[in-house]
C-alpha positions in Angstrom: 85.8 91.8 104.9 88.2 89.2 103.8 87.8 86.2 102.1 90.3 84.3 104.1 88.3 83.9 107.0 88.8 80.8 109.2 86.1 80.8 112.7 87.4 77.8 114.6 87.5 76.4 118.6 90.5 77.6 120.8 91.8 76.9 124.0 89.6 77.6 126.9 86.3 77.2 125.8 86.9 80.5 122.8 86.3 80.6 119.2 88.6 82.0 117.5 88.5 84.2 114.8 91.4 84.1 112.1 91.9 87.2 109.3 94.5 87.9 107.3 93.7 91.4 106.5 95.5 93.7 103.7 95.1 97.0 105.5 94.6 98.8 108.8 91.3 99.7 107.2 90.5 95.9 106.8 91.5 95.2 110.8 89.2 98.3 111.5 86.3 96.8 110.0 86.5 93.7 111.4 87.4 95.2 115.2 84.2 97.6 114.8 82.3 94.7 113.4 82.6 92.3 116.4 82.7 95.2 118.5 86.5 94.7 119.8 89.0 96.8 121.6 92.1 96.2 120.2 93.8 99.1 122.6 93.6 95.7 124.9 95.0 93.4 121.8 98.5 91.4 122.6 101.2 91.8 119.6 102.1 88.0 119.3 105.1 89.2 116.3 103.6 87.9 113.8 99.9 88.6 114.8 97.4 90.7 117.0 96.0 89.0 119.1 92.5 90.6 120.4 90.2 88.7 123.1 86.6 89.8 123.2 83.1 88.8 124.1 80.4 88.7 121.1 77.0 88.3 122.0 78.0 86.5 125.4 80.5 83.7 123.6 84.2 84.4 124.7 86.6 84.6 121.6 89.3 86.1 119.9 90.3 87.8 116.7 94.1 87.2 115.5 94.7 89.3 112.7 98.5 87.5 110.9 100.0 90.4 109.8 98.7 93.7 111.4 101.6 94.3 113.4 103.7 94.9 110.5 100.9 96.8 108.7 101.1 99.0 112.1 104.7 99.4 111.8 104.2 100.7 108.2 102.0 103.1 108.9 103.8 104.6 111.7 107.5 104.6 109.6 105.0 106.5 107.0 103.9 109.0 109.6 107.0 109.4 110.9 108.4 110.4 108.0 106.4 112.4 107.2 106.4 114.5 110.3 110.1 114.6 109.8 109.8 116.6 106.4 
């Protein structure tokens, strides 16, 4: 997991969880890890924004970057379905 880690409070009551991950693998592990769904994760532009519950405390992951790391990897697949 990465380094740059920052857990603080958010609005509403939630703790929130702040990655900067370097891959989609990196966002996986952290998603499996707290046990988030991040089919149900809000694409802020810059950010994904997932809300989840872990071990009964409301809070959210925001991973800065992944939605351009998503939009890499579908260019990439999409490319290469188109050869």
């Amino acid at each position: 997991m990465s380094r740059n880690t920052n857990i603080e409070p958010a609005a509403h009551g939630e703790v929130q969880i702040v990655i900067h991950p370097r891959s989609l693998a990196d966002w996986k592990r952290w998603t499996l890890a707290l046990g988030v769904d991040d089919a149900e994760s809000k694409n802020t532009g810059g950010a994904l924004v997932a809300r989840f519950k872990y071990r009964g405390v409301r809070a959210r992951l925001v991973g800065y970057g992944v939605p351009a790391l998503l939009d890499e990897a579908l260019r990439r697949r999409n490319t290469a379905v188109a050869r």
